[in-house]
C-alpha positions in Angstrom: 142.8 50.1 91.5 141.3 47.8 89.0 138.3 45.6 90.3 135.1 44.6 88.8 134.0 47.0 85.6 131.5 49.4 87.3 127.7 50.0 86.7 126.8 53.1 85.6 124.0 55.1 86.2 122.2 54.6 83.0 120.2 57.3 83.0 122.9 60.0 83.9 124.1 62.6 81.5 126.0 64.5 83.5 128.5 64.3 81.6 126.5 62.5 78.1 129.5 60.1 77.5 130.0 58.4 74.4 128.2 54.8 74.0 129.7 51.5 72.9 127.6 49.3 72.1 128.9 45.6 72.1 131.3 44.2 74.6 133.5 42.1 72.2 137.0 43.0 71.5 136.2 45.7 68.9 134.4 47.8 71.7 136.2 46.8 74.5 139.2 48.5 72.8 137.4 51.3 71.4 136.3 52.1 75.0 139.8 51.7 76.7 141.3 53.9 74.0 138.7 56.9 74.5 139.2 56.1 78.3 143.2 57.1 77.6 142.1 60.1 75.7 140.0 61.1 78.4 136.5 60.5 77.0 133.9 59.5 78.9 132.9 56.1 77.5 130.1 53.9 78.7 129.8 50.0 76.8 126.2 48.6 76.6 126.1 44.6 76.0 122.7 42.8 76.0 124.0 39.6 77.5 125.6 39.1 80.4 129.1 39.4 80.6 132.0 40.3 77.7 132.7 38.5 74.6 129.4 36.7 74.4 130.3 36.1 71.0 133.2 34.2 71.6 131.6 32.0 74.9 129.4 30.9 72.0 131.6 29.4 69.9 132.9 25.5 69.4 135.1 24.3 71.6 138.0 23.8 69.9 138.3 27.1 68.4 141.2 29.0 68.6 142.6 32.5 67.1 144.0 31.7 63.4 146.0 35.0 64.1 149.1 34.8 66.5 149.1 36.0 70.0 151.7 38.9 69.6 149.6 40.1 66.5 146.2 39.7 68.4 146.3 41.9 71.7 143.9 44.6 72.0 145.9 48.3 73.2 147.1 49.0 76.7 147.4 44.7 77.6 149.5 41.8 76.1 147.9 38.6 75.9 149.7 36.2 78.3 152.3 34.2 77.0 151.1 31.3 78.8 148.3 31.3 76.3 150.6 29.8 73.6 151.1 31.5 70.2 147.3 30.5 68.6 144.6 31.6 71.6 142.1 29.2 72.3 138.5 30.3 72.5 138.6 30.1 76.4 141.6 31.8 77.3 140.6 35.0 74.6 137.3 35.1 77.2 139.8 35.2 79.9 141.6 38.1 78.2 138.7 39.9 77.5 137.7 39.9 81.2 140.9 40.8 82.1 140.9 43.7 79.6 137.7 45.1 80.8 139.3 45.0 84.7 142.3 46.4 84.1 141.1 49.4 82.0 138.5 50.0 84.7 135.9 50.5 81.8 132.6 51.3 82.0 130.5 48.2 81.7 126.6 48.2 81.6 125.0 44.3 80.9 121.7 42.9 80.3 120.8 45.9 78.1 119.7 45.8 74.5 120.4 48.8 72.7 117.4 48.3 69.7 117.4 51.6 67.9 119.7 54.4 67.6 118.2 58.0 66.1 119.8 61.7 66.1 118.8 63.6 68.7 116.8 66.9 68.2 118.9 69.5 68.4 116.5 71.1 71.1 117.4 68.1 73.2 121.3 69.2 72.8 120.2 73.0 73.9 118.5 71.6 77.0 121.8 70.0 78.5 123.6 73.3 78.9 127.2 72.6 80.1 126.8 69.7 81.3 127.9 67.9 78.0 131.7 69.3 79.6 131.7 67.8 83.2 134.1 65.2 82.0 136.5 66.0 79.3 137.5 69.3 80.8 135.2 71.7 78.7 131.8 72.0 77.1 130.9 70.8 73.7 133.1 71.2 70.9 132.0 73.3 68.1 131.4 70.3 65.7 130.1 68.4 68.2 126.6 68.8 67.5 123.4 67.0 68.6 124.3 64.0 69.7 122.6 60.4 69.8 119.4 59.0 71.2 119.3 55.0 71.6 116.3 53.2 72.4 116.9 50.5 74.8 115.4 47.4 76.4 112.7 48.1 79.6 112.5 51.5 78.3 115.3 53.2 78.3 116.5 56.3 76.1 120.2 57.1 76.5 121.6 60.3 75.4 125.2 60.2 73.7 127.6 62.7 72.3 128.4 60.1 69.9 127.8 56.3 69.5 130.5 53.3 68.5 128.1 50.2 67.4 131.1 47.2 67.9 127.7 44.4 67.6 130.0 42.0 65.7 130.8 40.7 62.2 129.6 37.3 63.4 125.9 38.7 64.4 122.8 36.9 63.3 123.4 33.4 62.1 122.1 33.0 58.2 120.3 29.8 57.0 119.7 29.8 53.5 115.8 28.8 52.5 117.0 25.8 50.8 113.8 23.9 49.1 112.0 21.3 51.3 114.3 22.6 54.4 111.0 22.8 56.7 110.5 18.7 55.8 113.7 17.3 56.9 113.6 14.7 59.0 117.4 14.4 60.1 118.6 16.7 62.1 119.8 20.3 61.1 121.5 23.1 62.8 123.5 26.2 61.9 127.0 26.1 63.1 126.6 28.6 65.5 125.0 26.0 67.7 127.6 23.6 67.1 130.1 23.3 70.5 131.8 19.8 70.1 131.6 16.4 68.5 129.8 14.5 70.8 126.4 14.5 69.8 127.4 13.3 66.6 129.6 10.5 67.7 128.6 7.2 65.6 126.2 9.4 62.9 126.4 10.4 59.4 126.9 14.2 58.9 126.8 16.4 55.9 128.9 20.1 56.3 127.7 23.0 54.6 130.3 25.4 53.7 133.7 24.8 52.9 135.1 28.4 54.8 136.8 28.4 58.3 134.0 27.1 59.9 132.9 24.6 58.1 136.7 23.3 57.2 137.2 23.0 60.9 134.0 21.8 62.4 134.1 18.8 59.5 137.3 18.1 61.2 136.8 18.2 64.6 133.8 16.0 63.9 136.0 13.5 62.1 138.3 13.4 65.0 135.4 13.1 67.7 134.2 10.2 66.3 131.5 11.1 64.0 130.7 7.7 61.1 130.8 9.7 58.0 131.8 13.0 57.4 131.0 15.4 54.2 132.1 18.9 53.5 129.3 20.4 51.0 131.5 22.7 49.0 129.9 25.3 46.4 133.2 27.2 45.3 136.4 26.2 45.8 138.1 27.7 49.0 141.7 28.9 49.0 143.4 27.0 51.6 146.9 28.2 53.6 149.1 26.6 56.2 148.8 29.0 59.3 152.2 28.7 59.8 155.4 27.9 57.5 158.4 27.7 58.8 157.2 29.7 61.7 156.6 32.4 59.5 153.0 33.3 60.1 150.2 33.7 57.1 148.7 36.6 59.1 151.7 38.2 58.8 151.6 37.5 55.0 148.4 39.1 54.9 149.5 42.1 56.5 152.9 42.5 54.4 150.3 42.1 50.9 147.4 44.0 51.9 148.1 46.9 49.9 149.7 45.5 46.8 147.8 45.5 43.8 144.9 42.3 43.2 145.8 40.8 40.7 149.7 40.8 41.5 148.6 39.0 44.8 146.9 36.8 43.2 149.9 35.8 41.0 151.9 35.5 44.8 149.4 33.1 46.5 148.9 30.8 43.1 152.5 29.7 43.4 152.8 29.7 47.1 149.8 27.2 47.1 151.6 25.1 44.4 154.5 24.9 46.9 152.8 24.6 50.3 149.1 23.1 49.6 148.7 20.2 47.3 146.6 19.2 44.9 143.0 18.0 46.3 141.3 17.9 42.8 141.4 14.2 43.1 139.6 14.2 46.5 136.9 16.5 45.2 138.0 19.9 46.1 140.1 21.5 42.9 142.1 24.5 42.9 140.2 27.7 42.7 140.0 29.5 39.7 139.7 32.8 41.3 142.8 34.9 42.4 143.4 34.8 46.4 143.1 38.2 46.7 140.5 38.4 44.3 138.3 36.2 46.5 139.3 38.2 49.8 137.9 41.6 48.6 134.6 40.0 47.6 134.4 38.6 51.4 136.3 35.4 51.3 138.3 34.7 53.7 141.7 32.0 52.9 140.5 28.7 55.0 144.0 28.1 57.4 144.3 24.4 57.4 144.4 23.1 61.1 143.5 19.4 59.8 141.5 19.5 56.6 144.2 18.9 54.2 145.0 15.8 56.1 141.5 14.9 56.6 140.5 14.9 52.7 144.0 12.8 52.1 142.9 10.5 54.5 139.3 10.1 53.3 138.0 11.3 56.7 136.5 14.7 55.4 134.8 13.6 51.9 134.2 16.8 49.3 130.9 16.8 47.8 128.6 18.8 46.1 126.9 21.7 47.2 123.6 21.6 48.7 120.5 22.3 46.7 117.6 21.2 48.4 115.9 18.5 51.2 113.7 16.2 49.8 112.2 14.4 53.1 115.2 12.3 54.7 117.6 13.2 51.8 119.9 16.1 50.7 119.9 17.2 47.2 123.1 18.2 45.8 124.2 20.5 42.9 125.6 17.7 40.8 121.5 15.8 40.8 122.9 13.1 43.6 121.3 12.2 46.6 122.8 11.4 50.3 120.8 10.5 53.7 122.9 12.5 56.6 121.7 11.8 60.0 122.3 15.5 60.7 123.4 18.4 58.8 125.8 21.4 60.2 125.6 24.4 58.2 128.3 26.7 58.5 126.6 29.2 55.9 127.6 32.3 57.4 126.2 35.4 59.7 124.5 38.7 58.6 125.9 42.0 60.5 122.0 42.3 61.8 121.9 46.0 62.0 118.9 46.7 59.8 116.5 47.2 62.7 119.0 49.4 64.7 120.5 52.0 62.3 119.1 50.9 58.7 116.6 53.9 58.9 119.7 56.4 58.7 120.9 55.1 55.3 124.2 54.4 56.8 124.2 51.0 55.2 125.0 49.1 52.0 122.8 47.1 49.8 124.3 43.8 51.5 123.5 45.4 55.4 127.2 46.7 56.0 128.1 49.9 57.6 129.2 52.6 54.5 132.1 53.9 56.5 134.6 52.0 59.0 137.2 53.1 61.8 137.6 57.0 62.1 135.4 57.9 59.6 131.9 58.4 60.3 128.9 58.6 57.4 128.6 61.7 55.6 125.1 62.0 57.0 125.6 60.7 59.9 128.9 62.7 62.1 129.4 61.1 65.2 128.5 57.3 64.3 131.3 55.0 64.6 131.7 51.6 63.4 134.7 49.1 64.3 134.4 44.8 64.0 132.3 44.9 60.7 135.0 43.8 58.3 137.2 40.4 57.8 140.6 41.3 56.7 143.1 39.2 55.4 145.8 41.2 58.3 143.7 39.7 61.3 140.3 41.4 62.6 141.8 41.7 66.2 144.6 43.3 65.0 142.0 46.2 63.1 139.7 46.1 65.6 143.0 47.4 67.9 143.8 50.1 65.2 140.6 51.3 64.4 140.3 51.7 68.2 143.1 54.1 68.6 141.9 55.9 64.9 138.1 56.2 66.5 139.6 57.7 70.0 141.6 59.8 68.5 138.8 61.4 66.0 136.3 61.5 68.7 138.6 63.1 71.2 139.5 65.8 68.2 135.8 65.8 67.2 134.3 66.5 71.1 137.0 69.0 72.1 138.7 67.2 75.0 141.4 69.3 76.0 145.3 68.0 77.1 144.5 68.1 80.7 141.8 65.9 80.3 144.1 63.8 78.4 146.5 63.6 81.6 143.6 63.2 83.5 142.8 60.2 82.5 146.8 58.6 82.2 146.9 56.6 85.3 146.4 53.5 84.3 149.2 51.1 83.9 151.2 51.5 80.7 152.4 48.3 79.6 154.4 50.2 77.0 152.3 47.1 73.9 151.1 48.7 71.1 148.5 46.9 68.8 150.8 45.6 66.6 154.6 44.3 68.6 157.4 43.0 66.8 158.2 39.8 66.0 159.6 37.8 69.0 
């Protein structure tokens, strides 16, 4: 009967189960599909409860994905949630998720660093490595996983899912004369809702979801002035046309060629966005598409187009240095914001935990994704690290059925085990429904 995710022995490795680390929706799902397949699966979160990430966020945050396209496998999202998911009701959900799978849940602990273990260490564990998938290990299996963990702690995996978050450690850029500001200045991750700025002048930094949205809720809260600091151009989209979906736009183009999506979104944005170049924010001169596989994400307008029209969000320049109480812009003007938002981004933050096994690229992003596992490193998963254009909830539920099913062929679990471990409610959802 579902009820409160349990506590597992942490230093138990009868049977060594597979570790998650990160209790968002990328490894809540990764853990409820292993769970189905019959793998032992254990999720380590350093705060204290799920989706910290999201309990973090602004206020008025909700999914820009729809609510049909966003639910994680085994569990719909309510349909009393409305068709764009606010930020408090995809806590909810993830709460719910966790209690209905039954998964394992261990908070308060920091996984810091993750190493291979010897292969002595594997030797040592005799069968034990079998007590809960219906066998010992698989051929392939192979070592395993040590991870180094707050008060001491060493955990022993067969394998390890890292699910820590696209949205990790917030980046501040080392703008000139930063330190000497005398307004007030804050990454957006510390932003929850506009009324600390109500009656004050505030400059945005970064012109992506973020930033487009925060300028507006600030404009709507009450805020003096609002500016959007904008350094390229963003590609803006209705979220929804005609009830027709961008996400599912997104999914439909994902795997047509660049440059003929490009052509596609230039004349849907002549016919659906207008022309802002007279408010300070042109059309791009990049492709969409172009722009989404270097990391740039479409802004979907909940406000801003309206906002600029109306003079409420003002385009300017981006940001180049602080000079005392003034920002410096890129075009040589000055402005005096009382406080400055900067919705500059997040780095994944995963140097410290697995940069030391060369599983990462020059910009600190995992080298492989979903079921495949580094070359070098078999049995390291990764899931939440990328921002597709389809909807990361929506991958983070696929690669979760890709990295259970690898894992599961990878560790040897056998059928029965399989059957085992089938009775839990099946809501017959699948990560992706149809269109209502």
């Amino acid at each position: 009967m579902p009820g409160v995710p349990a506590a597992p022995d942490m230093s138990s490795t009868q049977p060594r189960p597979v570790y998650v680390i990160g209790a968002g929706p990328g490894g809540l799902a990764v853990a409820a599909a292993l769970r189905a397949r019959g793998v032992r699966a254990v999720v380590v979160e350093k705060s204290d409860g799920v989706g910290a990430s999201w309990r973090g966020h602004y206020a008025r945050l909700h999914l820009h994905t729809t609510r049909r396209l966003s639910a994680l496998p085994g569990l719909a999202i309510p349909r009393r949630f409305g068709r764009w998911v606010s930020r408090d009701d995809v806590v909810r959900y993830l709460e719910k998720y966790a209690e209905f799978h039954e998964l394992e849940l261990v908070t308060g602990v920091e996984v810091t660093r993750i190493e291979r273990a010897p292969a002595a260490a594997d030797a040592g564990d005799g069968g034990g490595d079998g007590g809960g998938d219906g066998g010992g290990a698989a051929a392939g299996e192979g070592p395993g996983w040590l991870l180094h963990a707050s008060g001491g702690r060493v955990l022993a995996g067969r394998a390890v899912v890292v699910a820590t978050g696209f949205n990790h450690t917030p980046r501040l850029p080392d703008w000139p004369g930063r330190d000497t500001y005398t307004g007030a200045l804050a990454h957006a991750s510390a932003y929850r809702d506009p009324k600390p700025y109500e009656g004050r002048d505030v400059l945005v930094v970064g012109a992506g979801n973020t930033g487009a949205e925060i300028a507006v809720d600030l404009a709507e809260g009450g805020a003096a002035r609002v500016r959007l600091a904008v350094r390229t151009a963003p590609h803006i989209v209705r979220r929804s046309t005609a009830g027709w979906p961008a996400q599912r736009t997104g999914i439909l183009v994902r795997r047509l060629p660049v440059r003929l999506v490009d052509r596609l979104g230039a004349l849907t944005a002549k016919v659906s966005v207008p022309d802002l170049t007279a408010y300070g924010l042109p059309r791009p001169e990049s492709g969409l598409y172009s722009r989404v596989r270097q990391g740039a994400i479409p802004v979907q307008d909940v406000g801003l187009i309206a906002a600029v029209r109306a003079g409420t969000v003002e385009p300017v320049a981006a940001v180049e240095a602080f000079d005392g109480a003034e920002v410096v812009l890129a075009d040589g003007s000055r402005i005096t914001p009382d406080a400055v938002v900067a919705a500059t981004g997040y780095r994944r933050g995963l140097e410290g935990l697995i940069g030391h096994l060369d599983v990462l690229d020059e910009r600190g992003r995992p080298l492989a994704h979903g079921r495949r596992a580094p070359a070098q490193a078999p049995g390291l998963y990764f899931t939440g690290f990328t921002n597709p254009i389809s909807g990361m909830f929506r991958e983070m539920a696929l690669d979760a059925e890709k990295i259970a099913k690898a894992l599961a062929r990878r560790l040897g679990v056998r059928a029965e085990a399989r059957r085992a471990a089938a009775h839990l409610p099946d809501t017959g959802l699948r990560p992706v429904d149809p269109p209502a």
